[in-house]
N, C-alpha and C positions, 0 to 999 in steps of 0.2 A: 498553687496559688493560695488553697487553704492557707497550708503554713506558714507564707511569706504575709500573707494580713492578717493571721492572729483566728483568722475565721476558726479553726480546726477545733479551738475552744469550745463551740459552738453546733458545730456543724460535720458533716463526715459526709468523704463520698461512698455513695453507698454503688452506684453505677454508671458504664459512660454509654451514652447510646451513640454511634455514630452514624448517618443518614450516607446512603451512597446512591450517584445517578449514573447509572452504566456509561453512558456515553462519555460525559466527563471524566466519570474514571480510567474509563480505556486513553484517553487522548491524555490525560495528564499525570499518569501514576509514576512514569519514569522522569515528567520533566519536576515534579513540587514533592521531594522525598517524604514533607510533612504528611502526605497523602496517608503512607504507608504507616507510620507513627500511627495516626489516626483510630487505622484499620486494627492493628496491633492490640493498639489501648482497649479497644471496646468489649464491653460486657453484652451488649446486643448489635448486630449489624443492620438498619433498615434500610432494606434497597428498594428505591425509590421509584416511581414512575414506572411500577412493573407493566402497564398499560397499553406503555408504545414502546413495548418491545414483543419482538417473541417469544414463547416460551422455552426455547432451543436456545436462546440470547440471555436469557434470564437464569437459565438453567446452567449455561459456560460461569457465568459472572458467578453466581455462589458456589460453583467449583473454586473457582483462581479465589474467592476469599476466605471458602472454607482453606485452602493450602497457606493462605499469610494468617489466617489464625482461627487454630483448630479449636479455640476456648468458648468462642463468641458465639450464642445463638442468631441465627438468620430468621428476621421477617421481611416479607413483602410487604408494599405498600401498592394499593391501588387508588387512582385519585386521592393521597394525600393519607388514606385512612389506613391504618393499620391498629390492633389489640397488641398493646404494650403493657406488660407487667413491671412498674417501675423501681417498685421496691423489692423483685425478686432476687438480687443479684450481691449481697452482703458478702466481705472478706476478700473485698476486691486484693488482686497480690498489688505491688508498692508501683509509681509511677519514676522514681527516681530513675534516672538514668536514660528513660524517652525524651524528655524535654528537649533535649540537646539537636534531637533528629525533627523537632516542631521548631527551630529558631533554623528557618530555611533561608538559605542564602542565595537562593536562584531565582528570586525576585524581587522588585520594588514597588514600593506603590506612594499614589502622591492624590491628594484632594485638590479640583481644578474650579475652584467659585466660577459660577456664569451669571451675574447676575441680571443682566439684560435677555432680550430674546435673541436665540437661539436660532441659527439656520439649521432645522432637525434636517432637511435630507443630506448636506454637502458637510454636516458633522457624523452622520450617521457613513456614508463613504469614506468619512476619512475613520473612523475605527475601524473599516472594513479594509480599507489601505494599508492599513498596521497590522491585520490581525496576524501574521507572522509574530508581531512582537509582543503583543495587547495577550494577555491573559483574562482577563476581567474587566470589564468597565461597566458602570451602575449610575443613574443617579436619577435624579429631578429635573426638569429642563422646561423655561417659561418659552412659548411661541406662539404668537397671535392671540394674546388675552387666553391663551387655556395651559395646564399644567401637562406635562408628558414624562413618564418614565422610560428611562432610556435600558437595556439590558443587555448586554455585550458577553456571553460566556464561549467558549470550545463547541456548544452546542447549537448556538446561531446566535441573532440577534432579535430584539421583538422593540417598538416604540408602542407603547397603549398611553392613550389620556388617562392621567391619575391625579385625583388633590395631591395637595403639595400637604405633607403633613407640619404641623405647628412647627414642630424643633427642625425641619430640616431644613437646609440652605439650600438655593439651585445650584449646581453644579455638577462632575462628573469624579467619580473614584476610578482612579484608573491603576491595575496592576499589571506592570512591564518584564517579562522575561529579565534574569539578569545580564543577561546577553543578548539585549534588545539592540537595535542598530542605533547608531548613532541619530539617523535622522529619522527613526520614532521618538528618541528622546527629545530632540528637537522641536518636533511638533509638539509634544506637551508643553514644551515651555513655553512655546508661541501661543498655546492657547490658555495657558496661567497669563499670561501677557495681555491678553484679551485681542493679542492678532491675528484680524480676520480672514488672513488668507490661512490658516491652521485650520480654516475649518474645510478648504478647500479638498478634493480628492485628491489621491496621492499618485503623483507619476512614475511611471517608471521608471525610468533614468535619474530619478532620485532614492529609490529605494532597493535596498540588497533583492537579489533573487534568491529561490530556493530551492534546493535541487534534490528531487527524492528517488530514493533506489528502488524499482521496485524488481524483484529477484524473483527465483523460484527456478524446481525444474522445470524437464522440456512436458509440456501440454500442462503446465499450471494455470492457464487461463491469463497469463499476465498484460498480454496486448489486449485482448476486452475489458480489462480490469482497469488498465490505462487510460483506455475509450471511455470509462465511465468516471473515471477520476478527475477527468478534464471537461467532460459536461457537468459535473459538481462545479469547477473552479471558474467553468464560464461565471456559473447560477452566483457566487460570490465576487464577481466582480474583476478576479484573478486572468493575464491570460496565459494559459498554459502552451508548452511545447513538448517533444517529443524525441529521444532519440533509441533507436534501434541499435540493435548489433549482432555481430553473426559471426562465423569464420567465412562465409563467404556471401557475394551480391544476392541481387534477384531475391527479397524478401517479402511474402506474402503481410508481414506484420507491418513493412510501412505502408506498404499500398494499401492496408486496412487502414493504417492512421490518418493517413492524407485525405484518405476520402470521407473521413470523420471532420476535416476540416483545421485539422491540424498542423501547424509546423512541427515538418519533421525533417531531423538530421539521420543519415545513416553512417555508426560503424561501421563496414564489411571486410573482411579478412582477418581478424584479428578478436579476440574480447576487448573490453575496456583497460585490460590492465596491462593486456601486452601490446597497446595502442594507445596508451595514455595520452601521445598528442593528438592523436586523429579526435580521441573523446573529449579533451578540451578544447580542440577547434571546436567540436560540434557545442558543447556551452555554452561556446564565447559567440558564437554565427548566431543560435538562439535568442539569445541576451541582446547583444549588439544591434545585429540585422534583423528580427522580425519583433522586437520588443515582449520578449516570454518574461517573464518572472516567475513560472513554476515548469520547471523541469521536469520532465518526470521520465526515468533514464531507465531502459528494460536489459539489463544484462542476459549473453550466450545463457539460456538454460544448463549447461553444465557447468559454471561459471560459481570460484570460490574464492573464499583472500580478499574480499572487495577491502574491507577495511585498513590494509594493510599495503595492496598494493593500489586501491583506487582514492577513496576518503581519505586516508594522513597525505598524502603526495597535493591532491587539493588544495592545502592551505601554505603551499611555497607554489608551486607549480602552475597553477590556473591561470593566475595575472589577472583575478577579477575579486571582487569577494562576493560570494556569496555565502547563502544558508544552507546546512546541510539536514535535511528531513531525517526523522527516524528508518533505519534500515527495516521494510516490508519484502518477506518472503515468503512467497505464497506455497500450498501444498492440497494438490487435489484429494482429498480423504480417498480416494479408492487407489492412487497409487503409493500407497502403504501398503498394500496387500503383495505388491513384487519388491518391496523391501524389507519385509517381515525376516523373511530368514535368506542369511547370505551366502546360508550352503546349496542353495536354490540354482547354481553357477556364476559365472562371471557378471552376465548382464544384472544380474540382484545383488553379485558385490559393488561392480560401479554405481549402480542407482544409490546404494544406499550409503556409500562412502562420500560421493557426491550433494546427496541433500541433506545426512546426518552433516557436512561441514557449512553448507549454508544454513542449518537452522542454529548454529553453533552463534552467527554472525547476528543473528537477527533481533529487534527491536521488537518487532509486533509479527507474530507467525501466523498468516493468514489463511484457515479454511477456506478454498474456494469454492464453486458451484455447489454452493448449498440448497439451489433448487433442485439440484438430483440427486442428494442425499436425505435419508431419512435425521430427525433429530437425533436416533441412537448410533447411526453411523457417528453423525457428527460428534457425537460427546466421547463417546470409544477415540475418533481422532486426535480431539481437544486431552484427552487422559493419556493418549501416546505423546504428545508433544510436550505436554509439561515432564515428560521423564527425559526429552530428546532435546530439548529446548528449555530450562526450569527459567532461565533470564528472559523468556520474551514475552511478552502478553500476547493474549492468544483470542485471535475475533474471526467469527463466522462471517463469509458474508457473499453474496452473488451480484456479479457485477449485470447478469440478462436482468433480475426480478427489478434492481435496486439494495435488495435487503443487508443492512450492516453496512453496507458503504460510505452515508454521511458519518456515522462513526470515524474509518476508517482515511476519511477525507480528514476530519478534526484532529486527529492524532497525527498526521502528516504536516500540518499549519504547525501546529500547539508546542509539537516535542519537537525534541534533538537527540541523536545517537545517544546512546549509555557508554560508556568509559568498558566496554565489552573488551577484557583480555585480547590479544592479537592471537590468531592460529596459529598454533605450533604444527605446520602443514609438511608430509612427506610428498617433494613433489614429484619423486618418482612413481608413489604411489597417485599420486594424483594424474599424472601424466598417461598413467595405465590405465585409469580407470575412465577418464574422457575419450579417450581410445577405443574402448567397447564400443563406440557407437559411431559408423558410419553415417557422413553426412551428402544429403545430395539434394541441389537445388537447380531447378531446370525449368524452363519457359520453353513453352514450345504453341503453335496455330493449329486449332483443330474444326477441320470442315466436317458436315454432315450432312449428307445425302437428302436424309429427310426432317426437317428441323425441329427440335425439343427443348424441351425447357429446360434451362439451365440447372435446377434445382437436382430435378433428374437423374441428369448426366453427371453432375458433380459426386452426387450418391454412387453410381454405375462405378466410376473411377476410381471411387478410394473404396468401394469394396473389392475391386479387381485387385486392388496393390495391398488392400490387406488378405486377402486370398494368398496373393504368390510370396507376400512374406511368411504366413504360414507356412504355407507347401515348404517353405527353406528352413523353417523354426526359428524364424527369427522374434525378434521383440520389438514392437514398436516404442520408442521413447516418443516420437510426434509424429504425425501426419496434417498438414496443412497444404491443401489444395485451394485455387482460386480461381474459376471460371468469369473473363469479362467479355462481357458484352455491348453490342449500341447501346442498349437499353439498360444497364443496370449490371450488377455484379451479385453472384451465388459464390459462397464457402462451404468449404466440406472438410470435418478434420476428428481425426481418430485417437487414440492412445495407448490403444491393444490391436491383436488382429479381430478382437472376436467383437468389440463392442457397437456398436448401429453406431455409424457417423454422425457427429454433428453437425448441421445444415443451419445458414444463415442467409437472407437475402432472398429473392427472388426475379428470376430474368426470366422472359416469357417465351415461346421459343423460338431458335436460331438455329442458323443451320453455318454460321461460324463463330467460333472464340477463341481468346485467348488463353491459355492454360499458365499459372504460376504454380510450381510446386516447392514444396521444402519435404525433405525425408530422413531423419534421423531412426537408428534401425540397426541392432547388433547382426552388422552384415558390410562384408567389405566393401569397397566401390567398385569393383567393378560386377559384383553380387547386384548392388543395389541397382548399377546402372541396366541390368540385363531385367530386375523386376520392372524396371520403369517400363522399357520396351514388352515385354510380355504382359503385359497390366490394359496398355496402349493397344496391343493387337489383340489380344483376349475383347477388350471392348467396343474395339473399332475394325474386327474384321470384315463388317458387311459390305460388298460394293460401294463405292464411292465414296465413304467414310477414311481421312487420314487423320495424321497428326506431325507437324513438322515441328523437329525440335531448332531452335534458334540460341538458345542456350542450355548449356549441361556442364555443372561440376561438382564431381564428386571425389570424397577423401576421408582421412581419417583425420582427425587433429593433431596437428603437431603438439609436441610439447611446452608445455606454457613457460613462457621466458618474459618474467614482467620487467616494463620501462622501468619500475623505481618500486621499492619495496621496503617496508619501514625495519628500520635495522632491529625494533624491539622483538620483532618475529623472528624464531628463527627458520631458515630454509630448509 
């Protein structure tokens, strides 16, 4: 810009400081390239708002920046204040040749005059209606003899009363995805038009839905992670749905959703890819029949190729349009430690052949349960992924605490997949490696003699079946058990033999329930089906104590044979 006005006569740059706010960065770094330019160019980085974050969140974020640019000094800012040395940074190298990557073409923006008042709540809805498409919206806005600022970013919205300043006009600036739907573009013009019902809330059956993957292996946390992604989406106005999927019925992960309040579709028999229409019915039944507009879709934990054989097929195949979210794959930092080395045997080849191909795929690679990791676990994690993953942005966060999840919720709105190469997938390798692990999922009615608390007895059982997978040396990939009852529902679920179960819920005691199991476990079926029964008699010997099984099935996975597979891949 010097050179182009003559300034440079005059003037020199001597340094670029660039400001970064974690949250916004993380939701928008893959969708506004200029982002990255930005980051690049700068002489100093100052990351912002270190305040409301934590230091574990703070500490990820100038990792991934010191990796886009090793040049640039890192400050924190706390409430606004940081020690800036301005003139330290002389013999800046040349800008030519970034510019190109700052004239971003994957947005629009438009100035919308308002000059009468304003209905702030039913305009404020309706940028919340859009926000799939809405990147930014700002302005000044008159309502009831008083001034208001209006502030729309990835990181929420806020209206404060504020003077109208001298030179500003009332209105709103509004920046649109370039692939905003047609009927957000729509609505801007109706309210450049100054028509009223623009300012109204946005219906559903007017507007695209959005449909997000959330992936990962087996015990990733991705059903709680969901559970908490759709109480987000309520708090934004959004309403969310849910579909499962599995190779076979009887899934503790729906009956978790449902009772979250959720519409929920299930896949059973099949993943999403080698059931492509079962999973675009379940879209289109969401969409159609309960009125969802955010999807939020849990693929088989051993489940890979989604891009290739699930996402490309979507945009001929579905028969609907909607939006496709950035692909989220989640990974518990502690099972790295059985995929460390693959000479560890088979079960550590499939695990790690398995999630090295999912995080291959991924958009935003998600640390889970970082309430049970220490910060140094987590950053050790965060420093393996960017070697395993270097294309995905990488966010901490716990769906029990809250922590990093509205993050995580914005980057789901905000972006869209990355143009992520298709796997060049062996899928006889792949076919072997889903194979490892024996699947068995089984309902069965358990009386007790003398009645207990749910909480209890869910503990007792999945430390019995992590007992007798030991005894067989087996490896647990999942354990998810579900005790219901009159009164309420207790979970119990593991991801080793050796680790204390996770307990969820609380039922007070009974002296019958219902038992839901899922069992994944390098152990054949009929292996696995003999631990159930000895797991069951180990804890239910004492007089008058049974347990009747009502459903039981158990197998290995066949080989994956998808509906439709985008020919750029090869097979």
């Amino acid at each position: 810009m010097l050179e182009e006005t003559g300034l440079d006569k005059g003037y020199s740059l001597d340094g670029i400081i660039t400001v970064v706010e974690r949250r916004s960065f993380t939701a928008l770094r893959h969708t506004l390239p200029n982002i990255l330019a930005q980051i690049d160019t700068a002489d100093v980085i100052v990351v912002n708002k270190t305040d409301l974050s934590t230091p574990e969140q703070v500490a990820v974020l100038e990792s991934e920046l010191r990796a886009l640019n090793p040049r640039a000094e890192i400050r924190r800012a706390v409430h606004g204040r940081v020690d800036l040395d301005l003139f330290g940074h002389t013999g800046r190298r040349g800008l030519h040749g970034v510019m190109d990557m700052c004239r971003d073409p994957h947005y629009s923006s438009d100035f919308i005059p308002i000059p009468g008042d304003a209905d702030l709540a039913e305009l404020r809805a309706g940028v919340l209606g859009h926000a799939n498409a809405i990147l930014r919206a700002k302005g000044f806005l008159r309502s009831a003899g008083k001034t208001w600022y209006l502030d729309y970013s990835t990181t929420g919205i806020s209206l404060t009363e504020s003077p109208l300043p001298t030179t500003a006009t009332p209105g709103l600036a509004v920046i649109l995805r370039g692939d905003a739907s047609a009927h957000a573009r729509a609505w801007v013009g109706a309210l450049k038009r100054g028509d009223a019902a623009a300012h109204k809330p946005v219906s559903t059956a007017a507007t695209s839905a959005r449909v997000a993957f959330i992936g990962g292996f087996l015990g990733a946390g991705k059903t709680t992670a969901i559970r908490a992604l759709a109480a987000l989406a309520r708090t934004r106005g959004l309403r969310p749905g849910a579909i499962t999927n599995d190779q076979a019925a009887e899934l503790v992960d729906t009956d978790v959703l449902r009772r979250a309040g959720l519409p929920v579709r299930e896949v059973a028999g099949a993943c999403f890819c080698c059931n492509f229409h079962g999973f675009a019915e379940a879209v289109r039944g969401l969409i159609r029949d309960d009125g969802v507009n955010l999807v939020l879709a849990e693929p088989v934990g051993s489940c890979t190729d989604l891009i290739a054989t699930v996402l490309r097929p979507m945009g001929t195949e579905l028969g609907l349009p909607v939006e496709v979210a950035p692909v989220s794959v989640l990974l518990d930092p502690a099972r790295l430690d059985d995929v460390r080395n693959a000479a560890a045997g088979p079960a550590s080849w499939a695990m790690r052949f398995l999630l090295e191909h999912q995080l291959r795929e991924a958009d935003l690679a998600v640390l889970s349960k970082n309430d049970l990791h220490s910060g140094q676990v987590q950053q050790a994690a965060a420093d393996e992924l960017r070697d395993r993953a270097p294309q995905a942005a990488i966010l901490s966060v716990s769906a029990r605490t809250g922590a990093g999840m509205e993050s995580w919720f914005d980057f789901l709105l905000s972006g869209r997949p990355m143009a992520t190469p298709l796997l060049e997938l062996d899928y006889d390798q792949y076919a072997q490696a889903e194979a490892e692990m024996g699947w068995l999922n089984a309902r069965a009615v358990v009386r007790v003699a003398t009645p207990q608390p749910g909480a209890a007895l869910a503990v007792a059982l999945a430390k019995a079946l992590q007992a007798e997978l030991a005894r067989q040396g087996a490896v647990i990939g999942n354990l998810k058990l579900e005790l219901i009852a009159a009164d309420g529902t207790v979970r119990a679920g593991a991801t080793s033999t050796t680790a204390e179960p996770d307990v969820e819920g609380q039922v007070a005691a009974a002296g019958r329930f219902e038992l839901v199991l899922n069992l994944r476990a390098t152990a054949g079926p009929e292996a696995l089906s003999q631990t159930v029964a000895a797991a069951l008699d180990q804890r239910l010997r004492t007089g008058g104590d049974t347990a009747v099984l009502t459903f039981l099935k158990t197998f290995r996975p066949a080989p994956p044979k998808p509906t439709f597979r985008s020919r750029e891949a090869k097979p």
